[in-house]
N, C-alpha and C positions, 0 to 999 in steps of 0.2 A: 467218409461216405455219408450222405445225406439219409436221413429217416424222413419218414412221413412227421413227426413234430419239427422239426428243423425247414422243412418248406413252407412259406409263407401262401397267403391264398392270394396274391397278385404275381407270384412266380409257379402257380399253379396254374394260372389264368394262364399266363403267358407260355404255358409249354405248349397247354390245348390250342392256341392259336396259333402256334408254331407247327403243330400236328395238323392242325388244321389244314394249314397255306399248303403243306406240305404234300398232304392228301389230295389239297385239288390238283398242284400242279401237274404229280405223278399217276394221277388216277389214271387218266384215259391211256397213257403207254403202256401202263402195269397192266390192266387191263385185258388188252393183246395180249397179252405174254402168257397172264396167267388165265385165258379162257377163249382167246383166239377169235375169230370173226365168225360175223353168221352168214357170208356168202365168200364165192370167190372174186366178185367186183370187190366188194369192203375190203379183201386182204389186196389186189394191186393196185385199189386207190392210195390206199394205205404205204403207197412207198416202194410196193414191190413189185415193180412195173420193168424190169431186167427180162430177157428170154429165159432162161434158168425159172425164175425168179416165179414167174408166170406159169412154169409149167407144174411147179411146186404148191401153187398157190391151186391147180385145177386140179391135181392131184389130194390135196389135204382137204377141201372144198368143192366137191363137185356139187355142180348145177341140181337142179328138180329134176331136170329131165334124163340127165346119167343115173337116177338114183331108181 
């Protein structure tokens, strides 16, 4: 198992950048998931464009004017 003196600072470099790539990729899915949309167009642009899918989406997100 690796310690902090056993890791080099160009394999230190490279983890952050790997953390990095990683965090952009996954941000914006993660994102949804863990904070959900700020309207109910943004959650069935978003892919959840199904009849169900839509009724769920006006359910979890209702409009300015339901509220």
């Amino acid at each position: 198992m690796a310690d902090a003196k056993t890791i080099t600072l160009k394999q230190a470099g490279m983890i952050g950048l790997a953390a990095l790539i990683v965090g952009l990729v996954l941000g914006p899915r993660v994102e949804h998931a863990l904070f959900g949309y700020d309207s109910v167009e943004e959650c069935i642009l978003d892919g959840h464009s199904a009849q169900f899918a839509v009724q769920a989406c006006a359910t979890l997100y209702p409009s300015d004017d339901d509220r």
